[in-house]
C-alpha positions in Angstrom: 12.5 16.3 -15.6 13.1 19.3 -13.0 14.4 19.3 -9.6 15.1 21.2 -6.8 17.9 20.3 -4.9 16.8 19.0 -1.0 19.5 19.7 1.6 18.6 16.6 3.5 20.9 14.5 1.8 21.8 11.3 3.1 18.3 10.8 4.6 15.2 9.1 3.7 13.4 9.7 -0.1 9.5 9.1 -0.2 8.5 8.4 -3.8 4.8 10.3 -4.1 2.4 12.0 -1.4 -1.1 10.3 -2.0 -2.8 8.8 1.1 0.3 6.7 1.8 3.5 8.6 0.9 1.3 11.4 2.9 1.0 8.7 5.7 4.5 7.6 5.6 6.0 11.3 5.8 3.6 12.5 8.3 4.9 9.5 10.7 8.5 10.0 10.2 8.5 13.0 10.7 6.5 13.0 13.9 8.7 10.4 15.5 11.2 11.7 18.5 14.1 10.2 16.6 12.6 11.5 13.5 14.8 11.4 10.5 15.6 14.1 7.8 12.7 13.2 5.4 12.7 14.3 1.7 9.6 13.7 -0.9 9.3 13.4 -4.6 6.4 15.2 -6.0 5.6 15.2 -9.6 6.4 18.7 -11.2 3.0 20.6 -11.2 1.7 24.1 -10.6 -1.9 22.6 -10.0 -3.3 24.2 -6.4 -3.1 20.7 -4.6 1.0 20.7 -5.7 1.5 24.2 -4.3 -0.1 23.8 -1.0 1.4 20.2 -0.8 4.7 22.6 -1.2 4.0 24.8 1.3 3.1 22.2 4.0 6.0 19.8 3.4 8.4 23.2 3.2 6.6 24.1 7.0 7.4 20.8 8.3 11.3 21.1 7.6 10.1 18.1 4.9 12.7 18.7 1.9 11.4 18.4 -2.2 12.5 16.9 -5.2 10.4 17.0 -8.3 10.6 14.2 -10.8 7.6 12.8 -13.0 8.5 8.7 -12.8 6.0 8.3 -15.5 8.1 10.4 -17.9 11.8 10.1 -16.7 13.9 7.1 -17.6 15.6 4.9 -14.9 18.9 6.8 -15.3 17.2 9.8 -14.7 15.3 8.6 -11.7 18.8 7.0 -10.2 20.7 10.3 -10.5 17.4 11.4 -7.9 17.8 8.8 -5.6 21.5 8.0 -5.1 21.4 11.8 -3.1 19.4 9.4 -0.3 20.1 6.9 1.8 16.6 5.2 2.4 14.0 5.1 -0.7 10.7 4.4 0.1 8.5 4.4 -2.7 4.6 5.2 -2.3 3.7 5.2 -6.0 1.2 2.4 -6.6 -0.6 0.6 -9.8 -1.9 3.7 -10.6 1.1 5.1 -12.1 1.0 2.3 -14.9 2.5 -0.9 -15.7 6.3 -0.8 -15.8 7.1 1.9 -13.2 7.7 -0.7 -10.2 10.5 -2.0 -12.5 11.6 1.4 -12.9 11.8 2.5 -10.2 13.4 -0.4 -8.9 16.1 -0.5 -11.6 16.5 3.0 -11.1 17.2 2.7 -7.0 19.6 -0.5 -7.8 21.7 1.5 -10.4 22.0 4.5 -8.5 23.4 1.9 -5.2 20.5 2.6 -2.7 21.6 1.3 0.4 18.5 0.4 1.8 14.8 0.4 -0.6 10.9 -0.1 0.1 9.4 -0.8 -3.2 5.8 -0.5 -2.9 4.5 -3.5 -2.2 2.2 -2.6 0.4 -0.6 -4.7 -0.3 -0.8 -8.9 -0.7 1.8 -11.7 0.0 2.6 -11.9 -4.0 5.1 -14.9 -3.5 1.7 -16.5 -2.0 -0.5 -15.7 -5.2 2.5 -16.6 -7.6 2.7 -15.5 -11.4 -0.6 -15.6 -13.8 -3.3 -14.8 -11.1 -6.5 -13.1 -12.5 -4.7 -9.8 -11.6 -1.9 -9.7 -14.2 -0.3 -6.7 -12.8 0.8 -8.9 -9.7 3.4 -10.1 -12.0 5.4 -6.8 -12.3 5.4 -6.8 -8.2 6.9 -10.7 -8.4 9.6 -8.8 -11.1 10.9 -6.4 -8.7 11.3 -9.1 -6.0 13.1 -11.5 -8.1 15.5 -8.2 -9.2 16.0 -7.4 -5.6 16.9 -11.0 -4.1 19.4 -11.6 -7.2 21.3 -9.0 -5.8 23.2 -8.0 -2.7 24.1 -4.0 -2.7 21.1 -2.5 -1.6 19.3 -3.7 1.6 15.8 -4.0 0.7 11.7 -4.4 2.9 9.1 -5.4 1.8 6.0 -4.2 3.7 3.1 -6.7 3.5 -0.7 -4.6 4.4 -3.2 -7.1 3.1 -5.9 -4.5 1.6 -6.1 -0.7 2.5 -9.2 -0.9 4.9 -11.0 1.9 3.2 -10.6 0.4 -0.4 -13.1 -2.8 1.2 -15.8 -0.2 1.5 -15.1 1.7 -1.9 -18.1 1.9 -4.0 -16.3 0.2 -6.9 -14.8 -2.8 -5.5 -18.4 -3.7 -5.0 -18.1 -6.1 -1.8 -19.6 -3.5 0.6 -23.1 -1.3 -1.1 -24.3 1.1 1.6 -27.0 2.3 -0.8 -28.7 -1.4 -0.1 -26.8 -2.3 2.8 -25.3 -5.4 0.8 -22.3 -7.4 1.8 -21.1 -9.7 -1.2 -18.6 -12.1 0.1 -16.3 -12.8 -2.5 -15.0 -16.5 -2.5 -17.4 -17.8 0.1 -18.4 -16.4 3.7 -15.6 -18.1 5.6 -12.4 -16.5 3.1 -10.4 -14.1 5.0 -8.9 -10.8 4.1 -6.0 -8.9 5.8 -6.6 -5.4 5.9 -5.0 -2.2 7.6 -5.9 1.6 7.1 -3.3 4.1 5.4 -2.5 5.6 8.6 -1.6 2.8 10.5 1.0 1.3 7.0 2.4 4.9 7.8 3.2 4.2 11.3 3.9 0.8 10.6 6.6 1.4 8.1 8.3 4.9 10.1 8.9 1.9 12.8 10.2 -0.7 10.3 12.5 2.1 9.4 14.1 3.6 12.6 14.2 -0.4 13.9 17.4 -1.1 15.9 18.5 -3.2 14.7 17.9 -2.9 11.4 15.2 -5.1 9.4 16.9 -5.6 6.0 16.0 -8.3 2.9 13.0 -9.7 4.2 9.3 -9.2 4.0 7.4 -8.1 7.0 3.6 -8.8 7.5 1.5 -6.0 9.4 -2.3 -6.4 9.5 -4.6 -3.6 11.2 -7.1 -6.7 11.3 -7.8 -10.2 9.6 -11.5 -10.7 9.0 -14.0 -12.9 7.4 -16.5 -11.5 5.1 -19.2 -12.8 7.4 -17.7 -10.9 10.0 -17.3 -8.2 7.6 -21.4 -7.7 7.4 -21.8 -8.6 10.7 -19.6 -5.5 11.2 -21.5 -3.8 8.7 -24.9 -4.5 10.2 -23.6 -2.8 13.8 -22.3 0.0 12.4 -25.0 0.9 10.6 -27.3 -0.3 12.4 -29.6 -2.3 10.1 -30.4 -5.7 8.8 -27.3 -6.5 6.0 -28.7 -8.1 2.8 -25.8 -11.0 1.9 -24.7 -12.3 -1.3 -22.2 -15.2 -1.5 -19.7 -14.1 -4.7 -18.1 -17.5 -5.1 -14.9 -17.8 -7.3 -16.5 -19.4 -10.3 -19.1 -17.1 -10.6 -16.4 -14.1 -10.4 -14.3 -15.8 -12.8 -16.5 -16.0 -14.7 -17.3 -12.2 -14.7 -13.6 -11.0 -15.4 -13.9 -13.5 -18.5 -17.1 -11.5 -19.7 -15.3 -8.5 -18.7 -11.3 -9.1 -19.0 -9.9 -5.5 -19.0 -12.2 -4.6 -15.6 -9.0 -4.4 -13.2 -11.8 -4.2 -10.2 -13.0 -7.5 -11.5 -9.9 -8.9 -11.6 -9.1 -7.7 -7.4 -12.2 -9.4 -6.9 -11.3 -12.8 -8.5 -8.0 -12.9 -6.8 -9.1 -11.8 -3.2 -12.0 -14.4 -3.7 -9.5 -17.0 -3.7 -8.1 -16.4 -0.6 -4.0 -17.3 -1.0 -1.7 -14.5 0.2 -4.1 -12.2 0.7 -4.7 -13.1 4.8 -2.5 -13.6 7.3 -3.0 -14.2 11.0 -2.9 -11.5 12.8 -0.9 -12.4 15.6 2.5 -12.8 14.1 2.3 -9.6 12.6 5.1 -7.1 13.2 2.6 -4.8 15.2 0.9 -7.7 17.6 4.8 -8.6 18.4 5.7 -4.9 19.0 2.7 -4.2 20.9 1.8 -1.5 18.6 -2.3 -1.2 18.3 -3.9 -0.7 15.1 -7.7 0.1 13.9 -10.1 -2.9 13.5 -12.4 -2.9 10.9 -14.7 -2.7 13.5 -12.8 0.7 14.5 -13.2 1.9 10.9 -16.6 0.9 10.1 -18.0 2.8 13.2 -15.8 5.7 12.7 -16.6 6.3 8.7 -20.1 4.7 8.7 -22.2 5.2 11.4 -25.8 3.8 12.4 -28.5 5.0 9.7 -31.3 7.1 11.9 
């Protein structure tokens, strides 16, 4: 593990600089009463790591280099206990285990206040042994974070990232065939919210006087149906939506045929609509009067009418 030694220490950590520790850093540091913001980055001397350098190093953003795949919880903690806010931005992607990891390693080195990444579905909702068995690691860290009382901890509840219900992939939205599958039935509801707006979002959860501590706090950028969804669809694009109702058996039975698919197993789980909507009008943005984009918004912006 190297590192290079920020000088901002004392002030905020952001595990990662994908599209959300990117999003999360880029609102902090915008802010009036912005903060001094540090960012691990995984030691590499690929092009996208150098300019990533370069930018963060323009913006007065300080670095720290640490691979959490590799390193071991005591190496992490001797990282983060320079800090006094940890956010971490390092998702699913990373591989099973690091959530615990990197929550052990922010306990041990007596963070005083932590943001796992749990910026995605109300887990205590879902509960353990959903179809998506990596839900269970996120219901790990909060159990290790509520037995304890030395570090203050948030939990940031997004619903979906908007743009992942139009991936390709996850196979509810084909603009090839201008297909909208529901998944459950037409009426289930998803919470979603763009990358940009969890940025802001959380830069405001952080600098909040007074301060949010041990407790989970719902944003949503909208809460939609999926008939809504291709009605949305059919505007933006202008066309007649072709719509095919995905219902929970028929997905179930899918991920059996195919149990390792993890797309197959979001689709299952989003299908059956528990903690993965929430009204939209409690959210910690509606309350704050802070607007967000619609799906409407996004669809019109990143689809646009077919000529």
């Amino acid at each position: 593990m190297a590192a290079q030694q920020s000088s901002h220490r004392g002030g905020i950590l952001v595990i990662g600089a994908g599209e959300l520790g990117g999003s999360v850093v880029a609102a902090l540091t915008h802010r009036d009463d912005a903060p001094p913001v540090t960012v691990l980055l995984r030691p590499s001397d690929t092009p996208r790591h150098a300019q990533l350098r370069d930018e963060f190093a323009a913006r007065g953003v300080g670095i720290v280099e640490a691979d959490v795949a590799t390193a071991t919880a005591a190496e992490l903690s001797t990282v983060l206990r320079q800090f006094h806010t940890v956010v971490s931005c390092i998702g699913f992607a990373a591989g099973a285990g690091i959530q615990c990891k990197i929550t052990e390693a922010a306990l041990a080195a007596r963070v005083p206040r932590y943001f796992p990444w749990q910026f995605g579905v109300d887990y205590d909702a879902i509960g353990r042994d959903s179809p998506q068995n990596l839900f269970n690691e996120q219901l790990d860290v909060r159990d290790m974070l509520r037995a304890q009382s030395t570090t203050e901890w948030v939990i940031v509840s997004t619903g979906m990232f908007t743009s992942f219900l139009f991936e390709p992939e996850f196979g509810v939205v084909d603009l090839t065939t201008n297909t909208v599958n529901a998944l459950g039935s037409w009426d289930t509801e998803v919470t979603v919210t763009t990358a940009e707006d969890i940025g802001a979002l959380t830069a405001e959860i952080i600098q909040t006087r007074p301060r949010i501590a041990n407790q989970v706090v719902y944003v949503a950028g909208d809460t939609i149906t999926y008939r809504e969804l291709a009605e949305i669809v059919g505007r933006a694009r202008g066309v007649q939506v072709i719509r095919n109702e995905w219902t929970v058996a028929h997905l179930l039975l899918d991920l059996d045929r195919n149990p390792d698919d993890g797309l197959r197993k979001y689709r299952a789980v989003f299908a059956q609509g528990k903690g993965v909507a929430w009204p939209k009008a409690g959210t910690f943005n509606v309350t704050r009067g802070i607007p967000t984009m619609t799906t409407e918004e996004w669809a019109s912006k990143h689809l646009g009418a077919r000529h």
